[in-house]
N, C-alpha and C positions, 0 to 999 in steps of 0.2 A: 633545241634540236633533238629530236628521235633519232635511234640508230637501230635499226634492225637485228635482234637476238641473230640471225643466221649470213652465214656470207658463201656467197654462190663463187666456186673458182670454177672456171672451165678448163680441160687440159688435154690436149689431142680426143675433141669430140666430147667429153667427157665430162659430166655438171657433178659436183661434190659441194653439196651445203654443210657447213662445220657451225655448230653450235657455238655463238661466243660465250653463254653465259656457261659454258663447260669451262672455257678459261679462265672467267671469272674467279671460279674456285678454285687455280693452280695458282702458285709462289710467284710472286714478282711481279704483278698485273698493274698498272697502272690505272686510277680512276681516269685520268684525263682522254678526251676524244680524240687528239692528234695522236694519241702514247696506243690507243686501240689502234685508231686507223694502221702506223706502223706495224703493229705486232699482227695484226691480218694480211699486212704486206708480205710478212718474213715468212707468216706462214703458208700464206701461197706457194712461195717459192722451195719452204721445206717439203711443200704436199709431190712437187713435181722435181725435186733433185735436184733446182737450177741454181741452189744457193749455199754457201758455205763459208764462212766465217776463220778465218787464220789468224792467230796471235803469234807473232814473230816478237822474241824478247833475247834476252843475253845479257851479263854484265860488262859495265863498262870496257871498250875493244876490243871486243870479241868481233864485230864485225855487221851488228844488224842495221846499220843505213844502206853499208854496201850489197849487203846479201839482200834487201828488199828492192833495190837498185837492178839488181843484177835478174833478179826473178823477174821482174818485168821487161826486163828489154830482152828476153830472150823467148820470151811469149810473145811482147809484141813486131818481136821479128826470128821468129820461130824457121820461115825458111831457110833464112840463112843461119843460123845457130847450129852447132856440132849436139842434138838431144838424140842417138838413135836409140837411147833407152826408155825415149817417153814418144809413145808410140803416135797421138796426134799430131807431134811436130815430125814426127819420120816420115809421114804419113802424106803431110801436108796437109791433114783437115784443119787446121784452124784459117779463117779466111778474114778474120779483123780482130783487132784487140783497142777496146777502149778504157782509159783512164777516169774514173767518174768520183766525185767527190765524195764523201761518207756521211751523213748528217751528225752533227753535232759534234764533228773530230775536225783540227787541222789538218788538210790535204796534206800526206806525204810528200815531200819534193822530190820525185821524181827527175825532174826537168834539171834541175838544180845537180841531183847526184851524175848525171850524166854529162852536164857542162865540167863539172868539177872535174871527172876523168879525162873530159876531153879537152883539159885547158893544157898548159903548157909553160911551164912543165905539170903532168897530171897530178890532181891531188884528190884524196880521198872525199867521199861524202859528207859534211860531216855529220858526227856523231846524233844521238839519240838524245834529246834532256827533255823530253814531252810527249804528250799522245799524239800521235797522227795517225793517218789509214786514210786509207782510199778503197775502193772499188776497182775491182780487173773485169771487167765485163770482155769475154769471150765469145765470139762469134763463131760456129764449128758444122763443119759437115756432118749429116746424122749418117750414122752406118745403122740403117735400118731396112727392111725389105717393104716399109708402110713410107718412104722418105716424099716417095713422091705423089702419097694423099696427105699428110699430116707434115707437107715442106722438107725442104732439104738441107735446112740450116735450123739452128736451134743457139739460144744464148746460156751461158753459163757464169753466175755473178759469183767472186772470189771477191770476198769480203778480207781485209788485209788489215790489221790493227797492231800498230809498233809501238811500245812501251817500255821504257828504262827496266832492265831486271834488278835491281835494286828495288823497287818497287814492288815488287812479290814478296822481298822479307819481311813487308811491313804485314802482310796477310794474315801471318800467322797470331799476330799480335789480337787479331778481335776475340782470338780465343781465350787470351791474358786480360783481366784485369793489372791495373798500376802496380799493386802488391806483388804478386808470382810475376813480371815482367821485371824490378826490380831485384830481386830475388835472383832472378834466372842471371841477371846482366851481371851481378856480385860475382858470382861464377864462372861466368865470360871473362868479366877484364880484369877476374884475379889471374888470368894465364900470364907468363913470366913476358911475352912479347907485347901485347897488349897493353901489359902493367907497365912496362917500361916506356911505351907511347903515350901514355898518361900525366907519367911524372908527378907532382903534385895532385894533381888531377884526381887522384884517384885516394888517396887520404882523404882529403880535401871532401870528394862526395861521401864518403865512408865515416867522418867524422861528425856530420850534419845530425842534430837532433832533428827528428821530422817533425817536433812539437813548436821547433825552432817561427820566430817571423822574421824574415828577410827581406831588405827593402827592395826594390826595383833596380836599385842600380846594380846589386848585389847579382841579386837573381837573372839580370842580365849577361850579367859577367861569366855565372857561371855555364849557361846557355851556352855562349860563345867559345868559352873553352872546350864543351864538350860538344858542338859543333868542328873547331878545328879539330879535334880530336879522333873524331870520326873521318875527317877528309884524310888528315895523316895516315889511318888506318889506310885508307883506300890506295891510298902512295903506295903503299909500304905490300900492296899485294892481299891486304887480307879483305875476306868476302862478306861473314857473316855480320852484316853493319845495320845495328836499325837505331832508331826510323832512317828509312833509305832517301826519304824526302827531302832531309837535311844534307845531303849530298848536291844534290841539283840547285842552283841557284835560281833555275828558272821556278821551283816550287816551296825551296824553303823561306822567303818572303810573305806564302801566303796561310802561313796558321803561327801560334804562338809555338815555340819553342819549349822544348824540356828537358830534362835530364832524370837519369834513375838516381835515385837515394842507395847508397851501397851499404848501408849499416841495420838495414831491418829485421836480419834473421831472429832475431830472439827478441822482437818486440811483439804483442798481443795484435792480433788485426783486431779487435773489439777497440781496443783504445785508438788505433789511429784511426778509426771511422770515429771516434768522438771526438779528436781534434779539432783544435779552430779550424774554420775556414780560411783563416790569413795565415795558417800554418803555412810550412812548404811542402809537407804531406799534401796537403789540402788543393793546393793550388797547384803541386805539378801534376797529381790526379786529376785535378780539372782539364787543365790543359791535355793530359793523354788522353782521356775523355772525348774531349772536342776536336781532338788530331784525329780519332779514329770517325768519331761520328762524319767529319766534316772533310776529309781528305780521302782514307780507307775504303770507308765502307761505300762510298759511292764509285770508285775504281772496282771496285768489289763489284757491284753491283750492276751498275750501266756501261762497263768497259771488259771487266774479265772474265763475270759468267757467262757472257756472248759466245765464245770461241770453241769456235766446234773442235779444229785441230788447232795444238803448236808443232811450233820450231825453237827450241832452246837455244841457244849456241854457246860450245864452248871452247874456251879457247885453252886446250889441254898442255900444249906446248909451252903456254905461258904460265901456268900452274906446276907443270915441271919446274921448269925456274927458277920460281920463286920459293922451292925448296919442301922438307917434308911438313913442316907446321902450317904451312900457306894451302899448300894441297888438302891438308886432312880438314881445314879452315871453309876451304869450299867445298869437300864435300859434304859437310854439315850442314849449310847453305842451301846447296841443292836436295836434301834430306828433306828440309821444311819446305820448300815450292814443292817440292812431288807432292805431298800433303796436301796443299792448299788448295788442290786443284779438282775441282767438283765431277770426281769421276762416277764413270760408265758407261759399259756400252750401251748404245741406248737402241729401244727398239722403235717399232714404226710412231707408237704412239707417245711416248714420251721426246722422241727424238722433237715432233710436231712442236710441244707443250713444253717444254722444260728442256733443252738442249744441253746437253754435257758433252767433258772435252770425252772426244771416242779414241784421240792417237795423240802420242806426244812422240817427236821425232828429235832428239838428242844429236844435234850436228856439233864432229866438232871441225871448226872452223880453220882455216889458215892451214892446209896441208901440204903446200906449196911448199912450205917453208923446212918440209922433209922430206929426202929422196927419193923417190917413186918406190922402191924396196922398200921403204917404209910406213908406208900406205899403210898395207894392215894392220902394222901392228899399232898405230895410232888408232884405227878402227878397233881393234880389241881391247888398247886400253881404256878407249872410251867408255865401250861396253864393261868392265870391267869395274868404272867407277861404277855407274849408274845398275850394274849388278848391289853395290854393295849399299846405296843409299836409297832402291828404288822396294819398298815391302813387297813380300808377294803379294798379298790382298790386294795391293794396286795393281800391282801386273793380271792380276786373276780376271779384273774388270776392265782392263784396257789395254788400246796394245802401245806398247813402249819400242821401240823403235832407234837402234842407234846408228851414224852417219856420219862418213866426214864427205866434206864436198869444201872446195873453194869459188869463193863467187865471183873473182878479178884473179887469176892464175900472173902470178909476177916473175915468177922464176924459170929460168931452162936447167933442165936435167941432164948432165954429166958422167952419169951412171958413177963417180964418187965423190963429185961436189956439183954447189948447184952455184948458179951463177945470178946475179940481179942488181937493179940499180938501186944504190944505198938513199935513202929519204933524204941524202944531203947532196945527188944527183950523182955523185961517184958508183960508177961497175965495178962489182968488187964478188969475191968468190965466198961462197957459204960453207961452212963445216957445221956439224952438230952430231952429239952425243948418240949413243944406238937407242932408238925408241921402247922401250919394255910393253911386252904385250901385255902386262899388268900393273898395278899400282905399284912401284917399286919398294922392294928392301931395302932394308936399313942401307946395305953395302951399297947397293944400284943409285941411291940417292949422292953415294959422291962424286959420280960423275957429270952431276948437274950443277953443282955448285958452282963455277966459274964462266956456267952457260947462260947468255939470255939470247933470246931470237932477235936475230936484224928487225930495223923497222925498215920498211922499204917502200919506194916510190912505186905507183899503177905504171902500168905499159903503155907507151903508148901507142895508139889504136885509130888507125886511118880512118876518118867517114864514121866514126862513131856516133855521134849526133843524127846522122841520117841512116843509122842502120848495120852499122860496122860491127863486126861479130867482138864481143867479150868473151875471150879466152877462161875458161872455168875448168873444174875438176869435181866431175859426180852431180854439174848442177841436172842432169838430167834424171839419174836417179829419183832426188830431191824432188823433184816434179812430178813425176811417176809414184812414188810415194804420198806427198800430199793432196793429188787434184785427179790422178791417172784413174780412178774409179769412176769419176763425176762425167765421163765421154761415153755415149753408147750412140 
């Protein structure tokens, strides 16, 4: 089968022939004819603006079923939803919203996150442990003075891809070989918290000859330990965990397991590249090898460089919390994703060819959960982290963006407590500590020690299934921000 060097798009009257074998010579091209025909798809649509691609991620409950939950049903009934700060729905141009599958991803449940709110007693979405996305296809009134030769409606495709943020730690790793990955963790889980989570654990990897050969039972064993090792870690509030794969059970069944060796600092890397192969050098090197080849770099590849814009979410409230070690814990975390992430602004012609992420929107989540008087200053704190973990270099190329919005508002405001139904169905009244518009001092840190945030039951919500409004905070904004350009 021949495939024609040139592809003819037409776009209000308009014929543009694009050379494919110019794409030929750009990064990431696919030989195969279905993997062309797509990517002349996308590019179509990047030619006329109809398309755009979101990666919504966060670590474990922070909120991203709900918040991708919420983002659609407020689009797709945009009439009756409270957005006057996202001007098509003020407007009432949007005149249909459809839900369309993504290829090669698990359709989002949608359907599902909205029975789940609307069951009874309501319950959350649940969470995130896999890729899924969908399609938001837009149908919208053109505000144009050409509307009624060139139509009066036009579609707009919101590409939506949901992904464990745990998952982004692992990113950083293709830049690690075994050795400095190793190395780096020695340093990691000597910290006193860490080390204590360990137990044994952590001698145990440190006193390993790497020359050593270990039988399979062995080796399994210790896999296993440092598997729960890492979930405890996650209990226990702390972020920076890799591989993040071994968290999910939906994904650590599908590569061999490893563990870092903690005693290599003052060994030759010459000699343990001449180690056996039946070493345990040897073999958990393979195995990271094959974790990154075979897991990584294909999330890398055909799932993360896609995304034009994210949405991060965080959940700062919670991170308060869990005190000054946990805090400083994440933001180290989110140090390395800001990194990972294939920036710049891109201009017409790379935008076409090579798509990078152009805005990353830092939401942190759950503000419900603090007095309307303290709204800003969780918005400042946030901005405050991601001041101090975001390089300027990144910021020089992209624009960084921070946001609190809630996507199911649970609580009523009392102007000095808030009031909500406790997750064990009991009404019961909230207090909480004064928010610091900045990362707090040593001193400011003790007033959080005895504080952790309610978990709390959804609202419930009349007619919701058929269009019944979800109560939010700033999802309008959030709108306006992410998609509010893509309308002309």
């Amino acid at each position: 089968m021949s495939i024609s060097p040139f592809k003819l798009i037409t776009y209000k009257g308009i014929s543009v022939a694009f050379d494919l074998k110019f794409k030929d010579i750009t990064d990431g091209v696919s030989d195969s004819v279905s993997s062309i025909a797509n990517e002349t798809t996308i590019l179509a649509n990047r030619v006329v603006d109809n398309h755009i691609c979101i990666g919504v991620t966060g670590f474990s409950g922070s909120g991203k079923s709900t918040f991708i939950t919420s983002l659609i049903h407020q689009l797709r009934y945009s009439n009756e939803a409270t957005l006057g700060g996202f001007l098509p729905a003020r407007d009432q141009k949007i005149v249909n919203v459809e839900l369309l599958p993504l290829n090669g991803l698990e359709l989002f449940d949608y359907q599902h996150g909205i029975e789940s709110l609307a069951s009874s007693p309501p319950k959350w979405p649940r969470p995130t442990s896999t890729l899924s996305g969908c399609i938001v296809e837009i149908t919208y009134k053109r505000d144009s003075l050409f509307s009624g030769i060139i139509g009066k409606t036009t579609k707009l495709k919101i590409e939506i891809r949901d992904y464990p943020g745990e998952w982004l730690l692992d990113i950083p790793l293709l830049e690690q070989d075994y050795l400095s990955w190793c190395r780096e963790s020695a340093d990691i889980l000597n910290q006193p918290q860490r080390k204590a989570l360990m137990g044994s654990l952590f001698s145990d990897l440190q006193s390993i000859s790497p020359f050593d050969k270990l039988s399979d039972h062995d080796l399994d064993n210790l896999c296993q330990r440092y598997s729960d090792f890492l979930k405890v870690s996650k209990l226990h509030g702390l972020t920076l965990i890799q591989p993040g794969h071994m968290l999910l059970p939906s994904s650590s069944d599908s590569f061999d397991q490893f563990f870092p060796l903690l005693g290599l600092q003052h060994y030759d890397k010459k000699a343990l590249e001449d180690a056996d192969h039946e070493s345990v050098y040897k073999v958990m090197k393979s195995r990271y090898i094959t974790y990154l080849n075979d897991i990584v770099k294909p999330f890398h590849h055909d799932f993360f460089k896609s995304i034009d814009r994210q949405v991060i979410l965080i959940d700062s409230l919670k991170a308060l919390s869990g005190g000054k070690d946990n805090f400083e814990d994440m933001m180290i975390a989110f140090s390395r994703i800001i990194d990972s992430y294939r920036v710049g602004s891109s201009n017409f012609v790379s935008k076409l060819f090579s798509p990078k992420v152009e805005r990353i929107i830092f939401l942190s989540s759950k503000p419900d959960r603090v007095l309307m008087n303290q709204h800003e200053n969780l918005r400042y704190l946030t901005n405050n982290i991601i001041n101090r973990v975001c390089r300027q270099s990144i910021r020089n190329t992209i624009q960084i963006e921070t946001e609190i919005a809630c996507s199911v508002r649970c609580t009523e405001d009392n102007n000095s407590y808030l009031t909500a139904v406790l997750s064990n169905g009991q009404k019961g009244q909230l207090a909480h500590p004064e928010i610091p518009e900045k990362i707090p001092t040593d001193e400011q840190w003790a007033q959080f020690e005895n504080w952790k945030p309610h978990e709390l039951q959804p609202p419930i919500i009349s007619n919701l299934q058929h269009g019944g409004r979800l109560p939010s905070i700033r999802m309008d904004k959030v709108l306006k921000d992410l998609i509010g350009d893509k309308f002309s």
